[in-house]
VMD Tcl script that draws the C-alpha trace (Angstrom):
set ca {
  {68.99 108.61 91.23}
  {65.35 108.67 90.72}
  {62.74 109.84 93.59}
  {63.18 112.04 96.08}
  {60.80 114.38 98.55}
  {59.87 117.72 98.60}
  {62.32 119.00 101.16}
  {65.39 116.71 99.81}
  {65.47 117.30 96.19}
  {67.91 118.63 93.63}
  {71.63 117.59 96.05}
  {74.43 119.27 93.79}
  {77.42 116.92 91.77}
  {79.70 117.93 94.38}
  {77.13 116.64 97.69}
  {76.33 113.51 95.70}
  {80.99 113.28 95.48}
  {80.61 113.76 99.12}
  {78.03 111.68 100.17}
  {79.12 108.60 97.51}
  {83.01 108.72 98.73}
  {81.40 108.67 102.62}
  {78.90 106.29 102.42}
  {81.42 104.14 100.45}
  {83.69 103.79 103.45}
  {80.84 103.44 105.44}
  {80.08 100.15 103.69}
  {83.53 99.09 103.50}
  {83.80 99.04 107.60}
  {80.85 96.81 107.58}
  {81.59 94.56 104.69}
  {85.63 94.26 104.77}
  {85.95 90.66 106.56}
  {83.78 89.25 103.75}
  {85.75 91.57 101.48}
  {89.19 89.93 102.18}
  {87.42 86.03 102.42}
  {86.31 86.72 98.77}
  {89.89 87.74 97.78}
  {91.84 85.00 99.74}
  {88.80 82.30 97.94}
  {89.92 84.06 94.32}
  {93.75 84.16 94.62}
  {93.81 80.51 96.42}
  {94.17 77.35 93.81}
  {93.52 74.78 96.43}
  {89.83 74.11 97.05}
  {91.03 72.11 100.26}
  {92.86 75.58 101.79}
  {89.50 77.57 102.55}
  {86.12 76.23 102.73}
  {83.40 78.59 102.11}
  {82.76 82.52 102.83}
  {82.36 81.47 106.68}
  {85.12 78.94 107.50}
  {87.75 80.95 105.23}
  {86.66 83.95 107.76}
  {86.88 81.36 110.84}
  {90.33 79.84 108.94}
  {91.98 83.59 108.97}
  {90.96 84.10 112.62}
  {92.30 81.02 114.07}
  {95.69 81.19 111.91}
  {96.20 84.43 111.48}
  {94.09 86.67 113.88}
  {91.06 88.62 113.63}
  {92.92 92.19 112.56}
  {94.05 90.05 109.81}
  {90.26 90.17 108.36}
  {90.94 93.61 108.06}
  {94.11 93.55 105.85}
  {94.44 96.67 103.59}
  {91.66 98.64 105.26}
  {93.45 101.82 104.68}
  {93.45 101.04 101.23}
  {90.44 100.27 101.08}
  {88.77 103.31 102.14}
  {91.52 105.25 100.22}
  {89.98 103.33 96.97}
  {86.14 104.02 97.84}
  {86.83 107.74 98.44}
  {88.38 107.76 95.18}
  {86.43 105.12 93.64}
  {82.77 105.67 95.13}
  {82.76 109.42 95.04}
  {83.59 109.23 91.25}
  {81.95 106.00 89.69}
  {78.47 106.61 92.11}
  {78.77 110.64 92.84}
  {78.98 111.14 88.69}
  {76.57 109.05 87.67}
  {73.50 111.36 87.73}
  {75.57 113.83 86.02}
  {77.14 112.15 83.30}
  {73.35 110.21 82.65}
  {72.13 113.70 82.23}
  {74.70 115.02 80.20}
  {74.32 111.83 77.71}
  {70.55 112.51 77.74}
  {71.28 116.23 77.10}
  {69.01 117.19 79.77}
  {66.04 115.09 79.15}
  {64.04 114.11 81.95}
  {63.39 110.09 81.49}
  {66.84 109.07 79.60}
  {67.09 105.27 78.52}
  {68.92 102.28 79.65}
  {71.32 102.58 76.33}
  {72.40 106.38 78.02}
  {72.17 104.82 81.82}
  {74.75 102.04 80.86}
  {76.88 104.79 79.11}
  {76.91 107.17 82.12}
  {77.58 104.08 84.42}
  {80.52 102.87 82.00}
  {81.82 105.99 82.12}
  {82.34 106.85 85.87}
  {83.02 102.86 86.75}
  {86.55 103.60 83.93}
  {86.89 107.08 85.15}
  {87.62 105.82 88.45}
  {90.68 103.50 87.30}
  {92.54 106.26 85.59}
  {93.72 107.51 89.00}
  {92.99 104.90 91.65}
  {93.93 102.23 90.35}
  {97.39 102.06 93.17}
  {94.81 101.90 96.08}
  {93.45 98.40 94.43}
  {96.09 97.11 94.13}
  {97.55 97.67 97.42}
  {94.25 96.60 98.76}
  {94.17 93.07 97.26}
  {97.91 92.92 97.96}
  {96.78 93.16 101.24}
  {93.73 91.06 101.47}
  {95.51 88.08 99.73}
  {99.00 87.70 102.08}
  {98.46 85.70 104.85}
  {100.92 85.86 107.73}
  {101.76 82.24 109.04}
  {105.53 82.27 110.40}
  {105.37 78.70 111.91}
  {104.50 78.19 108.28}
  {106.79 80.00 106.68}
  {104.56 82.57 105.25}
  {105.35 86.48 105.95}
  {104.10 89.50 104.84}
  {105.24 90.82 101.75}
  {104.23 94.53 103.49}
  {104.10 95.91 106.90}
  {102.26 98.80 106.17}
  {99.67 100.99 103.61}
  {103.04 103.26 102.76}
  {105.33 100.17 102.66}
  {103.25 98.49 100.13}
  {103.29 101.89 97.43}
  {106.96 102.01 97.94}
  {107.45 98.41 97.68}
  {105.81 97.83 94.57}
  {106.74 101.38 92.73}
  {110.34 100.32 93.77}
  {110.88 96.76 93.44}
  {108.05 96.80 89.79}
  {107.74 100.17 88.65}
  {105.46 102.56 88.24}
  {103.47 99.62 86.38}
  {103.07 97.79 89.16}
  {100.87 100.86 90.88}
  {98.52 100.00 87.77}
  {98.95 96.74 87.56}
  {95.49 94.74 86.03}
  {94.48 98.45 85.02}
  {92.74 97.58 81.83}
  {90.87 94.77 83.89}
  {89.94 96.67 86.58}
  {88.68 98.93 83.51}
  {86.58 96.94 81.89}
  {85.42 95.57 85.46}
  {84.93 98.64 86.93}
  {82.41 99.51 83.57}
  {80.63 96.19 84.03}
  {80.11 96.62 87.93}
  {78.77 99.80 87.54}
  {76.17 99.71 84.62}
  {75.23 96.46 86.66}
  {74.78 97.94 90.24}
  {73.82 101.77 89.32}
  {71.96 100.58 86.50}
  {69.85 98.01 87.90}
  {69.51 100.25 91.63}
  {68.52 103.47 89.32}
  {65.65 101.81 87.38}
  {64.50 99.24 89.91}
  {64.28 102.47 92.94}
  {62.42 104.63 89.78}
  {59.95 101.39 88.70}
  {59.44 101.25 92.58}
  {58.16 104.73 93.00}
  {56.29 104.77 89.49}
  {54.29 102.15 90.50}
  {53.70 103.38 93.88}
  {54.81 100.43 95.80}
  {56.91 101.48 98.15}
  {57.67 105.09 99.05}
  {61.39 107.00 98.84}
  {62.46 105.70 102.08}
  {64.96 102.73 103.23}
  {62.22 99.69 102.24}
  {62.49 101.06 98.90}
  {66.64 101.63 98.75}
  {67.06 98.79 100.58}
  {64.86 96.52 97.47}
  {66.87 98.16 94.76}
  {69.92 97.84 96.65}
  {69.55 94.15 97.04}
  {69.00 93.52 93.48}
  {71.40 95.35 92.55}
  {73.91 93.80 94.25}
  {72.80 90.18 93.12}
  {72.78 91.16 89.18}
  {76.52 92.94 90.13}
  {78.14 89.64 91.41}
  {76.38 87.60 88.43}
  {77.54 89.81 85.72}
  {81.26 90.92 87.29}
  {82.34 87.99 88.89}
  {84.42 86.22 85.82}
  {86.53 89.51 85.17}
  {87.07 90.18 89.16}
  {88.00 86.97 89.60}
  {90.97 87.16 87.18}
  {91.31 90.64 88.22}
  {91.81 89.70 91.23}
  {94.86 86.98 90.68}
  {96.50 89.23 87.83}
  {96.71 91.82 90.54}
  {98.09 89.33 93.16}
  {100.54 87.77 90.87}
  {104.32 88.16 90.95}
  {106.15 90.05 88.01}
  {106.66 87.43 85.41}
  {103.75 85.05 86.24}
  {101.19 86.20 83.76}
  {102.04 87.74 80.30}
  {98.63 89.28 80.64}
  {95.16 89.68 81.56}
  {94.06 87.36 78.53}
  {96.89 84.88 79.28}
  {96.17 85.06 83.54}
  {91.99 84.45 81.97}
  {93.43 81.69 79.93}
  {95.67 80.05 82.13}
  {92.87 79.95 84.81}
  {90.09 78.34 81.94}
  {93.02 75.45 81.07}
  {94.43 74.25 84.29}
  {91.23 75.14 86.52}
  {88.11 75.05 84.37}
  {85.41 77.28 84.01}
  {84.08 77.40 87.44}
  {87.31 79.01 88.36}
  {86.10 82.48 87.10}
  {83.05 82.17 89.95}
  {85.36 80.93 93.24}
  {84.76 82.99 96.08}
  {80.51 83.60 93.97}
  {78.98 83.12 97.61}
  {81.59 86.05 99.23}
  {81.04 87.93 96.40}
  {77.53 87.96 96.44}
  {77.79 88.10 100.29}
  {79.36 90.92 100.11}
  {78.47 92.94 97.52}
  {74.98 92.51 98.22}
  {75.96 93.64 102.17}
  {77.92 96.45 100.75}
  {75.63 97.31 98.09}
  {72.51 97.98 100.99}
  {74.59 99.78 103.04}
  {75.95 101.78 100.74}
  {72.81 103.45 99.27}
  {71.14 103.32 101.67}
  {74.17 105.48 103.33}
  {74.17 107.22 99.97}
  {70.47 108.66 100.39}
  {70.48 109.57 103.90}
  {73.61 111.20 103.71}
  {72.65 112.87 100.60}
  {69.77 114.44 102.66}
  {71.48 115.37 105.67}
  {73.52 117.73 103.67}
  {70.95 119.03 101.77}
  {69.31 119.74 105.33}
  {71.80 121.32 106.95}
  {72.54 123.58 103.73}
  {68.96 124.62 103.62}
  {69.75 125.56 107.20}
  {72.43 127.23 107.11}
  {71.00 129.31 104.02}
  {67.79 130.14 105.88}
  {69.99 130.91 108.70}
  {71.87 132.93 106.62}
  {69.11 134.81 105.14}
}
mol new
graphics top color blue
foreach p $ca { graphics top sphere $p radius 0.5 }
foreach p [lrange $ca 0 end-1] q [lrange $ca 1 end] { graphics top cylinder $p $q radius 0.2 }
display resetview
């Protein structure tokens, strides 16, 4: 990303891994309850079952307990240090290696670099998505009838690579794809040049204020742009074998029986939360980013 002082320039590909998979989880810990609202929001076809970010949140505590908020946490951070360190840690490289080195490279080679990384990502993570939404989506209500469908992180891989295949690991992959491509260019594209216009123009300097600006706009323009192909992400993912033929047909069924405004349910716990997750990720992101570079400037001095 753009900016930078003196003393914290120049963090190599594999501190920027490091500091993107970290600061991912970091964000995830704070942003998870809002994280699992959206999903239960998404996946539900009742409006009367959950009303808003808040009382689906207050719904889940007082029928299901608070841990339940927290449903596929493991998976989630498994996903971020997978997901994050790639999709965000990359970014800088692959822009640079698009722009073949050139110092100012344009939005058409940003939104390249950022589709790149956000599909990278999918090729190998895609089972910790998968188990996370599992997760997020089952609610446990026994005097209702309703039990898990998995009692733990492990029993939900074996589970699903048992009772559906290897398929089922990567089930929704080619949505979570193109989703994936579209949150990135979104968030890393609108954070890179919004944080580089920032410091260009002198209005803030390379500190929190600024990351914390280009974070939040980021994170609105995300949820605008990626919230019709999460949603449906999102209930192809959750579905049983046989429900959907597809991600076109789960799109389709969705735009016939629900209407349009079923591909933005759950818009204010998306934007709730990716706009949360999105601050406290870069901001995470920079500072950690500089704390290594810190301490290997240290250790090299010491060294020397």
């Amino acid at each position: 990303m753009a900016g930078g002082s003196a003393a914290d320039l120049a963090p190599t590909a594999a501190v920027k891994i490091f500091s993107a998979g970290i600061a991912g989880c970091v964000a995830d810990l704070v942003t998870f309850p809002l994280d699992t609202a959206k999903v239960r929001l998404q996946v539900t076809k009742s409006i009367a079952t959950y009303r808003g970010v808040f009382g689906t949140i207050i719904t889940i505590v007082r029928a299901e307990g608070p841990r339940n908020l927290y449903n596929g946490l493991l998976a989630g951070l498994h996903r971020q240090m997978c997901f994050a360190s790639v999709r965000i840690g990359l970014y800088d490289t692959m822009k640079l290696l698009y722009a073949h080195g050139a110092e100012n490279p344009g939005l058409g080679t940003r939104l390249l670099a950022g589709s790149t990384t956000g599909a990278m990502t999918v090729a190998f993570a895609q089972p910790t998505d998968v188990v996370k939404v599992r997760f997020q989506a089952q609610a446990h209500q026994p005097e209702n009838g309703s039990v898990k469908r998995y009692s733990s992180t492990t029993d939900a891989y074996r589970t699903i690579a048992r009772v559906e295949g290897l398929r089922g690991l990567w089930k929704g992959c080619l949505l979570n794809i193109a989703r994936n491509a579209i949150v990135n260019c979104s968030e890393l594209v609108t954070y890179d040049i919004i944080k580089e216009q920032i410091l260009k123009n002198k209005l803030m300097t390379d500190n929190m204020p600024c990351h914390f600006t280009a974070a939040f706009a980021a994170g609105f323009c995300t949820t605008v742009v990626a919230s019709p192909v999460d949603v449906v992400k999102t209930r192809f993912m959750n579905s049983v074998p046989g429900q959907y033929g597809g991600g076109t047909n789960c799109a389709l069924t969705m735009l016939f029986k629900e209407g349009p405004s079923a591909f933005y349910k759950g818009f204010m716990p998306s934007f709730l939360r990716l706009g949360s997750w999105n601050i406290v990720m870069f901001v995470s992101y920079e500072q950690i980013q500089r704390a290594v570079v810190r301490l290997q400037r240290k250790a090299e001095a010491t060294v020397s």
